[in-house]
MARSE-182904 format. One record per residue (C-alpha): residue in one letter; x, y, z negated. Coordinates in pm, 1 decimal, always signed. Layout:
// residues N
<A, <X, Y, Z>>
...
END
This chain:
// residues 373
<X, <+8829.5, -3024.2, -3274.5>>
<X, <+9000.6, -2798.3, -3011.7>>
<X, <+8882.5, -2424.5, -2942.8>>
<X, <+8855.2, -2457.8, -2602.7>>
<X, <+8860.6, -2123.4, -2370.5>>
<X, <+8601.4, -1957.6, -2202.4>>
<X, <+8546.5, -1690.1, -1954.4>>
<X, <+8458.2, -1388.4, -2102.0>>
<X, <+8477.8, -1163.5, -1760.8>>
<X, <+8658.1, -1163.4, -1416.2>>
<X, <+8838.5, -803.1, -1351.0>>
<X, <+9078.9, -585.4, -1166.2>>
<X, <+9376.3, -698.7, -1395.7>>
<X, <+9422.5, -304.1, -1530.6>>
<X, <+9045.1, -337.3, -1622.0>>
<X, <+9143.4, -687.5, -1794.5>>
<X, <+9420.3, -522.3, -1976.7>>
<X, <+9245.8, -237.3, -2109.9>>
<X, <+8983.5, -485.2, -2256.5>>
<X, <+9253.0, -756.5, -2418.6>>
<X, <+9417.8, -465.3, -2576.1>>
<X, <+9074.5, -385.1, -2725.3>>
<X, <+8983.7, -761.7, -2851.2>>
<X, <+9353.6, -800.7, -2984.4>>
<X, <+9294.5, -474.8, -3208.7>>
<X, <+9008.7, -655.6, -3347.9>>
<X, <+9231.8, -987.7, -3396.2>>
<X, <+9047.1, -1177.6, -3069.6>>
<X, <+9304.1, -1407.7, -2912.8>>
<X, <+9270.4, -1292.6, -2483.9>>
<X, <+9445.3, -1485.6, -2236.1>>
<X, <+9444.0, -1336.3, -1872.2>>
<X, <+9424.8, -1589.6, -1614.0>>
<X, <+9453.8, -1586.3, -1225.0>>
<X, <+9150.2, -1636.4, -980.9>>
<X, <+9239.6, -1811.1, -670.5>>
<X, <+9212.9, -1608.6, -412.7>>
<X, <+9279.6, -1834.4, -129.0>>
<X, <+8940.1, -1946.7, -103.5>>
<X, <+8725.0, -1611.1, -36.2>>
<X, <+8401.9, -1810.3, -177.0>>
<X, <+8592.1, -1733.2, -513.0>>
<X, <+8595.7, -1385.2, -677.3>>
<X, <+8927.5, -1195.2, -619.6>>
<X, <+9084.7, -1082.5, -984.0>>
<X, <+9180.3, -1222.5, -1275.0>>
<X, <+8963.4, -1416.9, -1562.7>>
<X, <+8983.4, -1275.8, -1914.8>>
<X, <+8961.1, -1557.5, -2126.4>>
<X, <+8924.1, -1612.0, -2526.6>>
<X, <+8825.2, -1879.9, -2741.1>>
<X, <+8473.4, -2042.4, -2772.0>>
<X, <+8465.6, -1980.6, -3155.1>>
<X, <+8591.7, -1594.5, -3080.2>>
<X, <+8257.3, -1551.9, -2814.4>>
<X, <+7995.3, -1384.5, -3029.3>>
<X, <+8273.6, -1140.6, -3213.6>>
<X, <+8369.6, -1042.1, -2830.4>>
<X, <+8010.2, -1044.4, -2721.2>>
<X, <+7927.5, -808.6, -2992.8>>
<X, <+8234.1, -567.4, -2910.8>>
<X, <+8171.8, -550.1, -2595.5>>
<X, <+7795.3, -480.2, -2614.1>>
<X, <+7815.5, -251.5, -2872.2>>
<X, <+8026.5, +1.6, -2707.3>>
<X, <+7871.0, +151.4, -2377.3>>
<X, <+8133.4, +299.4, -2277.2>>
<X, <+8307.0, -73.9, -2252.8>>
<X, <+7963.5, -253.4, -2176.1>>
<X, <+7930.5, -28.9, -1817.7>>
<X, <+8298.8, +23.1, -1762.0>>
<X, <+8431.8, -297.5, -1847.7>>
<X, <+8186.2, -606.8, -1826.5>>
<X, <+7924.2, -364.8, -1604.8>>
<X, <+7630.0, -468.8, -1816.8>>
<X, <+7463.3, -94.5, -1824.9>>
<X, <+7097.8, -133.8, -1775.1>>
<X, <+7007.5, +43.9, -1397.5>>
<X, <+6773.0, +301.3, -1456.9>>
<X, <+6468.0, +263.4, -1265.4>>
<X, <+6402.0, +500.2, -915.0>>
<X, <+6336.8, +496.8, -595.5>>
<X, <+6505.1, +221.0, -366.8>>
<X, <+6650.8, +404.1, -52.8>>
<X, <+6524.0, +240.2, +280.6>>
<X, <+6884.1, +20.3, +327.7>>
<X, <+6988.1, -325.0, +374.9>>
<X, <+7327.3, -399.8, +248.3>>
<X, <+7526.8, -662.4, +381.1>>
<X, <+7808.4, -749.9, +200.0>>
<X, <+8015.3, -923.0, +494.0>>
<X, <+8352.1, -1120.7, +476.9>>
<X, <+8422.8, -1187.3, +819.8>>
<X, <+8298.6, -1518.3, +807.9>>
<X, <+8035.6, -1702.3, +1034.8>>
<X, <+7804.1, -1651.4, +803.9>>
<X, <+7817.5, -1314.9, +721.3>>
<X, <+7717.0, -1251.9, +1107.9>>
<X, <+7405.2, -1492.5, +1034.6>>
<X, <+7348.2, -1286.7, +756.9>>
<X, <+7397.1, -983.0, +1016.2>>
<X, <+7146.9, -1154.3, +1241.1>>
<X, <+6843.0, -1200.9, +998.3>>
<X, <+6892.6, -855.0, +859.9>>
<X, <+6932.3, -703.2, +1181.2>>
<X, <+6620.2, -812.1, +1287.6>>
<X, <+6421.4, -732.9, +980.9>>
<X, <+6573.3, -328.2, +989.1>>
<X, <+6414.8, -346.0, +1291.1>>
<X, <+6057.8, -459.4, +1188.0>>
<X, <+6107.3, -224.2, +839.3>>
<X, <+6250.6, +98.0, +1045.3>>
<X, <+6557.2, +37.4, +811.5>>
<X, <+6907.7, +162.3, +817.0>>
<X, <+7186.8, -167.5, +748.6>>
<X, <+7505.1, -133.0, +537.7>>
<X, <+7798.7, -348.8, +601.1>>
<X, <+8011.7, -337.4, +320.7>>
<X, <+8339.0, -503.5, +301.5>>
<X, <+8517.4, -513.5, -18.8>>
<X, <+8910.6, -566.7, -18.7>>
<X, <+9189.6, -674.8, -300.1>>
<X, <+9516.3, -537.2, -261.5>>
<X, <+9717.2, -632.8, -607.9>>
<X, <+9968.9, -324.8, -499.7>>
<X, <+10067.5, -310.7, -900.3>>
<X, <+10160.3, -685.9, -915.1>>
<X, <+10492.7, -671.5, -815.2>>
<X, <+10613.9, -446.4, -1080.4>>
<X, <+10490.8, -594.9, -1405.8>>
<X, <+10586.3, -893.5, -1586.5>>
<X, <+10295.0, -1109.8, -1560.3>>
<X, <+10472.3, -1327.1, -1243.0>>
<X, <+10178.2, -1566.3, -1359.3>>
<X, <+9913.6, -1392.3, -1311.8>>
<X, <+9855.2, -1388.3, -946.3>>
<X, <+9873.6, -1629.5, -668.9>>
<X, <+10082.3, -1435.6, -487.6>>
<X, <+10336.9, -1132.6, -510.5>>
<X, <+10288.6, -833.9, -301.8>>
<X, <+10659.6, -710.3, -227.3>>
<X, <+10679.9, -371.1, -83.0>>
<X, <+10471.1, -87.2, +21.4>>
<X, <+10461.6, -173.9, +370.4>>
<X, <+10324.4, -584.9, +320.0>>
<X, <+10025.8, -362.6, +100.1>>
<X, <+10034.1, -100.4, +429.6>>
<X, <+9979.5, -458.4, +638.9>>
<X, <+9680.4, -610.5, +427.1>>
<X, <+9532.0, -282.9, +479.1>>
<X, <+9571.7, -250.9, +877.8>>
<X, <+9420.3, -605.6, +856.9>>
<X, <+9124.4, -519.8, +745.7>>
<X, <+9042.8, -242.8, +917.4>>
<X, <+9107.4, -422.3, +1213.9>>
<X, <+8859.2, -705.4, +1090.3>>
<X, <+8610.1, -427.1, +1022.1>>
<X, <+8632.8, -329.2, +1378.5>>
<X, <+8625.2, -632.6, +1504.5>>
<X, <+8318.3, -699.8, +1347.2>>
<X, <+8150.2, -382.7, +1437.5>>
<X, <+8262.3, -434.0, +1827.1>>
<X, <+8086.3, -761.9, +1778.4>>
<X, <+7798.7, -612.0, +1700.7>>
<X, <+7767.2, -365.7, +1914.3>>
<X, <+7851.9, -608.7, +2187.2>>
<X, <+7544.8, -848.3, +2050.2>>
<X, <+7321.9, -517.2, +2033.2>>
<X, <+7412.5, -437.2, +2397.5>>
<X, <+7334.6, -775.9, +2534.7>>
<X, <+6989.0, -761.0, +2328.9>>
<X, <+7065.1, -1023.5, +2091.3>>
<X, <+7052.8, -762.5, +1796.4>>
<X, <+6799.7, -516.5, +1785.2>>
<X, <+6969.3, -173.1, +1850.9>>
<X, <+6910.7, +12.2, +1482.2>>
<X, <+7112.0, +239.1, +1259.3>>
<X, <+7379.1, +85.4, +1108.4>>
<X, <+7767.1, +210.6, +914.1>>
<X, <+8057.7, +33.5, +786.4>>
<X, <+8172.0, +60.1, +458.7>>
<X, <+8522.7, -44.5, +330.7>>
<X, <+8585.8, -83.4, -100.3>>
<X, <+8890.7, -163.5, -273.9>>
<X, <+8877.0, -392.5, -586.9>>
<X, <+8667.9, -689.9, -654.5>>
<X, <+8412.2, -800.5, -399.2>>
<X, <+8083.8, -843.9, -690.8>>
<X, <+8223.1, -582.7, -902.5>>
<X, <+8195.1, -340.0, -598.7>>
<X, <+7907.4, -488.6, -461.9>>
<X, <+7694.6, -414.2, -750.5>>
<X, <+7866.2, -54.3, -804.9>>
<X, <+7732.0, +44.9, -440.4>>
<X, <+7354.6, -125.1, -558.2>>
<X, <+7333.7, +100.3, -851.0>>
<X, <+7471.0, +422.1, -690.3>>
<X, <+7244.9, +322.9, -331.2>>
<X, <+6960.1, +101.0, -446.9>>
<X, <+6918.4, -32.9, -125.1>>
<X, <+6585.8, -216.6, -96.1>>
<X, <+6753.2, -569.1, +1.7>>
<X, <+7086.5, -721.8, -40.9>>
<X, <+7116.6, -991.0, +236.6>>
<X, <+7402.7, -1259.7, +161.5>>
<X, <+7543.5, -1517.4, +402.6>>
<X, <+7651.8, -1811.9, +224.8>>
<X, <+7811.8, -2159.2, +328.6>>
<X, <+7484.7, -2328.6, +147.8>>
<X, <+7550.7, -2702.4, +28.2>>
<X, <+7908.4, -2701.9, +115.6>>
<X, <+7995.8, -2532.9, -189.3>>
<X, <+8163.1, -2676.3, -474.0>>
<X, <+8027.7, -2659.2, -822.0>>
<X, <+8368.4, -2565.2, -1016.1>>
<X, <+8317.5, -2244.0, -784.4>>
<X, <+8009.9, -2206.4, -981.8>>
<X, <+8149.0, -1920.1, -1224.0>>
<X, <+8316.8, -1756.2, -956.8>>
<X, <+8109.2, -1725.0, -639.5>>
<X, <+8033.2, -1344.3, -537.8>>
<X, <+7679.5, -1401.5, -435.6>>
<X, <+7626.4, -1653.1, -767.5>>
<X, <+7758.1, -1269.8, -933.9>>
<X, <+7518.1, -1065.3, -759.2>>
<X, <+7228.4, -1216.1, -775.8>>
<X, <+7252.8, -1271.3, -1150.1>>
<X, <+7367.0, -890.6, -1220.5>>
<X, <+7190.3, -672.6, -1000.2>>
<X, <+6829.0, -497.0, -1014.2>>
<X, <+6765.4, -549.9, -631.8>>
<X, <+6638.8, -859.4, -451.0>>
<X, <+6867.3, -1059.0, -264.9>>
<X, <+6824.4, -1327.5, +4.7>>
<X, <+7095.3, -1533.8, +59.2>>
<X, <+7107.1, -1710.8, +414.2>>
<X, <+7278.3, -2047.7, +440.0>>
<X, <+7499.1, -2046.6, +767.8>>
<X, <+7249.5, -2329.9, +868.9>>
<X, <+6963.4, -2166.7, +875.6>>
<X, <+6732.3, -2256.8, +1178.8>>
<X, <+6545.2, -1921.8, +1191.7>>
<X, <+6662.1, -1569.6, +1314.5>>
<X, <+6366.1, -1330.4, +1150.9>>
<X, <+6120.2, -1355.7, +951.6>>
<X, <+5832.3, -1337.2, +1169.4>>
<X, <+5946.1, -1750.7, +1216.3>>
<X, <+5874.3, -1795.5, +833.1>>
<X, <+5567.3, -2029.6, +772.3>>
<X, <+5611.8, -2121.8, +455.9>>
<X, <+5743.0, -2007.5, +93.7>>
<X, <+5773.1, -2179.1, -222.7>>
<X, <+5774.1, -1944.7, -515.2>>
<X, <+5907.7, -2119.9, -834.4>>
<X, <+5726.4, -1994.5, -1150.5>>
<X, <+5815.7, -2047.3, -1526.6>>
<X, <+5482.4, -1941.3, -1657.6>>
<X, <+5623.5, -1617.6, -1795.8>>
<X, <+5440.3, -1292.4, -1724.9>>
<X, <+5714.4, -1133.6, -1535.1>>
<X, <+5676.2, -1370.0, -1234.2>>
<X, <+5314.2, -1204.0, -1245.0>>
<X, <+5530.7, -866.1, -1180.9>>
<X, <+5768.2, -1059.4, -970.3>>
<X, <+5499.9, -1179.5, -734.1>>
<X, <+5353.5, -852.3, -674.6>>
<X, <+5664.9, -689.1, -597.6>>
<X, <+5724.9, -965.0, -357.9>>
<X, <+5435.1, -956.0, -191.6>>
<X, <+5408.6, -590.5, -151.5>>
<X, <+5761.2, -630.0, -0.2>>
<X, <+5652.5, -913.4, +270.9>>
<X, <+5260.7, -863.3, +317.4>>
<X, <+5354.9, -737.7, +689.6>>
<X, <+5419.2, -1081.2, +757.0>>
<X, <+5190.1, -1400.6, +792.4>>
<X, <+5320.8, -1722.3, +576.8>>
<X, <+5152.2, -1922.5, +313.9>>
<X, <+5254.0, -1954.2, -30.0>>
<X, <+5333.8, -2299.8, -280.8>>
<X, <+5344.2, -2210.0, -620.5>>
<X, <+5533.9, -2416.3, -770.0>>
<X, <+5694.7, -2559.0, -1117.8>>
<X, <+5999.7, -2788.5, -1206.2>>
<X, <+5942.5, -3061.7, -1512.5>>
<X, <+6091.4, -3319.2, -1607.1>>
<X, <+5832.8, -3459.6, -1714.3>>
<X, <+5440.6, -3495.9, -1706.4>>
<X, <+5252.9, -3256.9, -1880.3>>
<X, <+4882.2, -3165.8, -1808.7>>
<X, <+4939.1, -2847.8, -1985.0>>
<X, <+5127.1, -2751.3, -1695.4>>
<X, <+4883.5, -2818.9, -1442.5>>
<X, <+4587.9, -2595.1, -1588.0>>
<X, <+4802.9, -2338.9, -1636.4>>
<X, <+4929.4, -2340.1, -1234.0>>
<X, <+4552.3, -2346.2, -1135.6>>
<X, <+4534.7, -2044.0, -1372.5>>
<X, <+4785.4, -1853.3, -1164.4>>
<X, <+4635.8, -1990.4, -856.3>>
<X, <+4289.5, -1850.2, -901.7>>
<X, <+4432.6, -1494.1, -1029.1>>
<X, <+4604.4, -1509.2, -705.8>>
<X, <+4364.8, -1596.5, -467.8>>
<X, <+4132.4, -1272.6, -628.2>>
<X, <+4452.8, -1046.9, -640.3>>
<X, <+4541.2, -1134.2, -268.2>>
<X, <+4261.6, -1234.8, -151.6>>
<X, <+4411.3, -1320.7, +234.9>>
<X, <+4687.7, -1507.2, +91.4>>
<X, <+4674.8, -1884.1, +187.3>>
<X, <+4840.1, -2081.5, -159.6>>
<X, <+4904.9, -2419.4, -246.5>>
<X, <+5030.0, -2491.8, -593.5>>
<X, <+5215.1, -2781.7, -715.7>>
<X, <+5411.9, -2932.4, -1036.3>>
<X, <+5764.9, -3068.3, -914.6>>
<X, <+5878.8, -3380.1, -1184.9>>
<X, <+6207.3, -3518.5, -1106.7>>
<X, <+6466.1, -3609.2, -1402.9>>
<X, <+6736.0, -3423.0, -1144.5>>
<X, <+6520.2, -3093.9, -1139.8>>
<X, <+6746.0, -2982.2, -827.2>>
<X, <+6704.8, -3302.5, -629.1>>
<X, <+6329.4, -3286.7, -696.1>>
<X, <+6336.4, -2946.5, -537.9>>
<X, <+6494.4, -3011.0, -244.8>>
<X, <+6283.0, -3332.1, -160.0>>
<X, <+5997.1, -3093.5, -201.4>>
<X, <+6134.6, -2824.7, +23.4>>
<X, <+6208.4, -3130.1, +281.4>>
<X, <+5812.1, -3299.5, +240.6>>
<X, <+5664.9, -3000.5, +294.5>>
<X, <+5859.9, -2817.4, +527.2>>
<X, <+5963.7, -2501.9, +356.5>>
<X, <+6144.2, -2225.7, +484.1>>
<X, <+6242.3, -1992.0, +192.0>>
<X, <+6268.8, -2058.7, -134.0>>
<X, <+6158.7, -1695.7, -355.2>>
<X, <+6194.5, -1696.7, -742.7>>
<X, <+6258.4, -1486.9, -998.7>>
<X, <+6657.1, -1411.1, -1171.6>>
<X, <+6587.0, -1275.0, -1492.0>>
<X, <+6905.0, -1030.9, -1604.2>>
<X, <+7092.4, -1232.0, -1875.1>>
<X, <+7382.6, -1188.8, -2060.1>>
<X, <+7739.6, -1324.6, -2027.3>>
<X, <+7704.0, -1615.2, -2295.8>>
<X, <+7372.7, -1722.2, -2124.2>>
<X, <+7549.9, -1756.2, -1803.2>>
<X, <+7793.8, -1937.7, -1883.3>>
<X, <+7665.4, -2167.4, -2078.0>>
<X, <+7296.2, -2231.1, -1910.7>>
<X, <+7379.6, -2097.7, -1532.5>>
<X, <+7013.3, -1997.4, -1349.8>>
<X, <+6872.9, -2207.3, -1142.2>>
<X, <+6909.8, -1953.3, -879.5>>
<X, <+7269.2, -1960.0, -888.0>>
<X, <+7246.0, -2345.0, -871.2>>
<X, <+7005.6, -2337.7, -577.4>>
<X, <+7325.5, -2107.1, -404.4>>
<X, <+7565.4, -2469.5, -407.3>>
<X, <+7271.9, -2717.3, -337.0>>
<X, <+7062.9, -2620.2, -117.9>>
<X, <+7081.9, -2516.1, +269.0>>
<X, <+6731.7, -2328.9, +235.5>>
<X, <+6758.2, -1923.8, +239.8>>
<X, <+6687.7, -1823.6, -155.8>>
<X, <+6477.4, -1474.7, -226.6>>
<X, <+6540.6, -1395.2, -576.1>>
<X, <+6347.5, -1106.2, -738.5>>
<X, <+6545.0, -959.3, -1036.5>>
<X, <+6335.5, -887.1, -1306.1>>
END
């Protein structure tokens, strides 16, 4: 039977190197492969890959060093503290990072909240000199064409901020606090570097919602974020009717029947209780089981005493397609946000078994709240 390969991480390519020279010392076949970096939906870098029977011998290398489980693969636990009073917005210059600008525009303004635009930029300036012609998509010749990439975006970074200014100006943003932030190296990677060092109290994501493909699955930044990181994140599809969320009516929060979402719940709504919406609880099966049911009425009537002016509807979701059951839900019943919760996992878990968070991210056009537990 062949050993097929798998992704073990996506890296800078020195990163990459530093970590195959590691596995190879401990007789682990590693292959470095190229992202593509054409299509900005897909993570800039390169893909260290090994063989499915090697996983669990790199897993436990990896995880048993911290020095390479933080530096490396960035799977340090975040210690807990205070979150500042930020919104990061990772942007792109897309059209949907400035819907993404939009909604969290508007919400700094309700929350007396200061917005971070970070932009996050790959220049492979060591490509041309080494011998791996294979690893990239393209070459970077001289100084100068790394000189031009960077002159690009800095002028898209202006551009962006004129943009908003302008829109502030003419009153269609709320005129609050905001800075620009530029990063070199890859887009997640940095992302979640500047969530640890920061903790920003929201990460808001623009995304191009259904239009996605799944073989981007592995490699989408906000799949990456919202699966690594310690703070909540609300991805907005491009699509999205709504410009605040003072227009939300009404939430479905998907539960699992584990005792975090009880945690998960409460954080969330401590976070939103300034604003008026009613809640579905609700629970994918694939099948019927009354179990199920008495256990969502459980929930239901520790909610209604723990939030007592909290309007909630609960409801079991069976489809044999979980995610096409969800979204014929979200279309019967007209709901605006989808919240759940993304429990941390580790690589070989998503991989094998992606969340259905990061699914929701390539089939659905509904914003997704996911609470990291």
């Amino acid at each position: 039977m062949e050993d097929k390969l798998v992704t073990l991480a996506i890296l800078t390519y020195t990163k990459a190197q530093i970590l195959k020279n590691v596995l190879e010392n401990e007789g682990i076949e590693t292959y470095i492969h190229n992202v593509n970096q054409i299509q900005p939906v897909v993570s800039s870098g390169v893909r260290l890959r090994i063989k499915e029977s090697d996983l669990p011998h790199a897993l436990k290398i990896t995880e048993s060093s911290a020095w390479l489980s933080e530096s490396i693969v960035g799977e340090k636990e975040t210690k807990k503290g205070e979150k500042s009073n930020k919104i990061l917005i990772p942007v792109d210059f897309s059209s949907y990072s400035m819907k993404a600008c939009e909604f969290a525009f508007n919400l700094a303004k309700t929350e007396n909240a200061e917005i971070i635009l970070l932009h996050v930029y790959f220049t492979p300036i060591y490509a041309s000199s080494l011998p791996y012609g294979d690893v990239f998509n393209y070459q970077i010749g001289d100084e100068e064409s790394v000189k031009t990439i960077i002159h690009k975006v800095h002028s898209d970074l202006k551009a962006l901020s004129d943009k908003i200014k302008d829109k502030v100006e003419s009153g269609e943003f709320p005129d609050v606090k905001y800075s620009c932030i530029l990063r070199e190296g890859i887009p997640e990677e940095e992302i979640l570097r500047y969530a640890k060092e920061q903790r920003p109290k929201l990460i808001i994501m623009g995304t191009r919602g259904k239009n996605q493909k799944d073989i981007d699955l592995i490699g989408s930044v906000t799949a990456e974020v919202i699966d690594r990181n310690r703070t909540a994140v609300l991805a907005i599809p491009e699509n999205t009717p709504f410009k605040q969320f003072s227009e939300v009516k009404q939430i479905a929060f998907i539960t699992n029947f584990d005792q975090r979402d009880l945690i998960a719940f409460d954080a969330f709504f401590n976070s939103w209780k300034s604003f008026h919406f009613s809640v579905s609880l609700i629970h994918l099966a694939e099948s019927k089981d009354t179990w199920n049911e008495i256990k969502l009425v459980g929930i239901k009537e520790y909610f209604h005493k723990q939030y007592p002016g909290l309007e909630i509807h609960y409801d079991v979701v069976m489809s044999d397609n979980l995610l096409k059951g969800l979204e014929q839900y979200i279309k019967d019943n007209q709901i605006d946000i989808i919240a759940l919760t993304s429990y941390k996992r580790n690589i070989f878990a998503r991989l094998f078994n992606p969340s259905i968070a990061r699914k929701m991210i390539f089939h659905s056009d509904t914003p997704l709240l996911v609470m990291n537990g």
